[in-house]
C-alpha positions in Angstrom: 60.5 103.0 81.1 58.1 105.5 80.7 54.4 104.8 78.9 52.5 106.9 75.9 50.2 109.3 77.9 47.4 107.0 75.8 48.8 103.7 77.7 46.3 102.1 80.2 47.9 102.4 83.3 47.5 99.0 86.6 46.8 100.0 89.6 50.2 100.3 91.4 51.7 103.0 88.8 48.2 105.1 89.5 48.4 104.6 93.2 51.9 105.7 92.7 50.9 108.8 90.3 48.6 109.7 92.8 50.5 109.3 95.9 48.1 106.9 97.2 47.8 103.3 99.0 46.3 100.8 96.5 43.1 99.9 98.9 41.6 103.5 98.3 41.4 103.1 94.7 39.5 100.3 95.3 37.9 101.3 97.8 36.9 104.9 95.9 35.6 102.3 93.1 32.7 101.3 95.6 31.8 105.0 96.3 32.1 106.1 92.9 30.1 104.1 90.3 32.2 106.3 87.9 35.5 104.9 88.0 35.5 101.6 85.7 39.1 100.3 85.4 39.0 97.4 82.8 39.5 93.8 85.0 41.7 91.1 83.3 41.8 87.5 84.5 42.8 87.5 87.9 41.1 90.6 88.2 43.7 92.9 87.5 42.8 96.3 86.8 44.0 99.0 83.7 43.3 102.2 83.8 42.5 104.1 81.0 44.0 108.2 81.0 40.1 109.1 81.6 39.9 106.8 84.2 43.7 108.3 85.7 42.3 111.4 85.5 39.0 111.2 87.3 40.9 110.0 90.1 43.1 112.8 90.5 40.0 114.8 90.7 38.8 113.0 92.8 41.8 112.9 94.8 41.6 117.1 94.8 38.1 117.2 95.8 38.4 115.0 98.6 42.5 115.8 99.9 43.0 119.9 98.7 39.5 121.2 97.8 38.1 119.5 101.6 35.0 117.6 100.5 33.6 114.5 101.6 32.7 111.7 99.4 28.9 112.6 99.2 29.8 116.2 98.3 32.5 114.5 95.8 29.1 112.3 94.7 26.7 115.4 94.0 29.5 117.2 92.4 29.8 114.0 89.8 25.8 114.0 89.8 25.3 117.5 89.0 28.9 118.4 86.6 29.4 115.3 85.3 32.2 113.1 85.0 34.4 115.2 82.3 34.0 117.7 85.0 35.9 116.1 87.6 38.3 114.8 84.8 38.9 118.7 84.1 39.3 119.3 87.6 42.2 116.6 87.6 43.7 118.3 85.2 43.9 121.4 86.3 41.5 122.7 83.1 38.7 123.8 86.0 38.1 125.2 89.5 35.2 123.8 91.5 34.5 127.5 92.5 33.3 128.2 89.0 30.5 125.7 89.0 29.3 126.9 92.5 30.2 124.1 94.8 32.0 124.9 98.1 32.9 122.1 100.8 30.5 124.3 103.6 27.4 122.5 101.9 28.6 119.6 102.2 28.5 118.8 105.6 25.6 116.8 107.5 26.7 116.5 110.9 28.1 118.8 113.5 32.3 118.6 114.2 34.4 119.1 116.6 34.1 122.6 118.3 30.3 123.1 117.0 27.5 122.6 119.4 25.0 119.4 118.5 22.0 121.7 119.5 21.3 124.6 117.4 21.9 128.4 119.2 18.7 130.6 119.3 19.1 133.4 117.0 20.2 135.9 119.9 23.1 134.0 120.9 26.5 134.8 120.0 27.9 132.2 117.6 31.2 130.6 118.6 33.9 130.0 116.2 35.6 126.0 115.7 38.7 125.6 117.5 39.9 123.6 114.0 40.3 125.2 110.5 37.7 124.7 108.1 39.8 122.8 105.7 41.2 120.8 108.5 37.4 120.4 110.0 36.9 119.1 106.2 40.0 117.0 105.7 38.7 115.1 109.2 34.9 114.8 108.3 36.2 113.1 105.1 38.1 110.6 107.3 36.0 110.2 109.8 32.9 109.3 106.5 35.9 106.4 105.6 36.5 105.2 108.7 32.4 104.9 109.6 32.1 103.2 105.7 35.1 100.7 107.0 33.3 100.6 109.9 29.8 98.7 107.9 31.5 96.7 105.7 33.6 95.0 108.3 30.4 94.5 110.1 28.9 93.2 107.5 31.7 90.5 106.4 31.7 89.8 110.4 29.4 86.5 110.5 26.6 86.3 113.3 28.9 83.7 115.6 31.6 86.7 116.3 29.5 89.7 116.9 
C-alpha cells in the first residue's frame, strides 16, 4: 500500500526510501538542527515530505557529492534549507551555488603530507581519489563523533 506523496512518512519507510540504517537518521538529527521529524508518544517519529526531502539531500551531499557534515552544515548555513530540499530533488546542483567538497576539508588524508611543502617543492598527488579521499573523511568525522559520545555516556568508574 502505497501513501499520498503529502503522507508523513516513520522512520523505517524513510530509512528504507533512502537506503539507509535507521541510527543515521537519528544520528543526522544531532548534526543537523534542520531536520525536525514530529515525535508521537513513545517517541516515534513522522516525517513530513520537507523533512523526506532534506534528507535525501543530505544523503547526496554527504554519499555522491563527497562532503562532510560540516561542509553539509555551511552549505545549510549559507543556501538554506529549501536549498538542500532542491538538491534532494534533483531541482539543483551544488556547483551552481559555488560549493565544492575541496573546501571542505580541515585535516590532511591519507597520501598528503601533515607538514606543508615549501613552495619549490614538487607537489605529490594522493594515492586515493578525491571522491573516495571525501567519501572516507566523511566516515572517519562519524566514527570520531561516535567516538565522543560514547565517551561521554561512559561513566568515570569504566574509563
Amino acid at each position: 500500500m502505497d501513501k499520498a506523496p503529502d503522507a508523513f512518512r516513520t522512520i523505517s519507510e524513510v530509512a528504507e526510501e533512502l537506503d539507509l540504517p535507521q541510527h543515521v537518521l537519528r544520528f543526522w538529527e544531532t548534526r543537523f538542527n534542520q531536520i525536525r521529524p514530529l515525535k508521537r508518544g513513545g517517541g516515534r517519529r513522522y516525517y513530513r515530505p520537507d523533512d523526506v526531502d532534506l534528507l535525501k539531500g543530505i544523503r547526496r551531499l554527504l554519499y555522491d557529492e563527497g562532503y562532510t557534515i560540516k561542509g553539509v552544515q555551511r552549505i545549510l548555513r549559507g543556501e538554506g534549507t529549501r536549498f538542500v530540499q532542491a538538491v534532494g530533488r534533483g531541482e539543483q546542483r551544488v556547483e551552481e551555488a559555488g560549493h565544492r567538497p575541496e573546501r571542505d576539508r580541515e585535516e590532511p588524508l591519507v597520501g598528503e603530507d601533515l607538514e606543508p611543502e615549501p613552495e619549490s617543492a614538487p607537489r605529490t598527488g594522493s594515492i586515493l581519489a578525491p571522491d573516495l579521499r571525501a567519501r572516507l573523511r566523511s566516515a572517519l568525522d562519524d566514527l570520531q563523533e561516535c567516538k565522543r559520545v560514547l565517551a561521554a555516556l561512559r561513566s568515570p568508574g569504566e574509563a
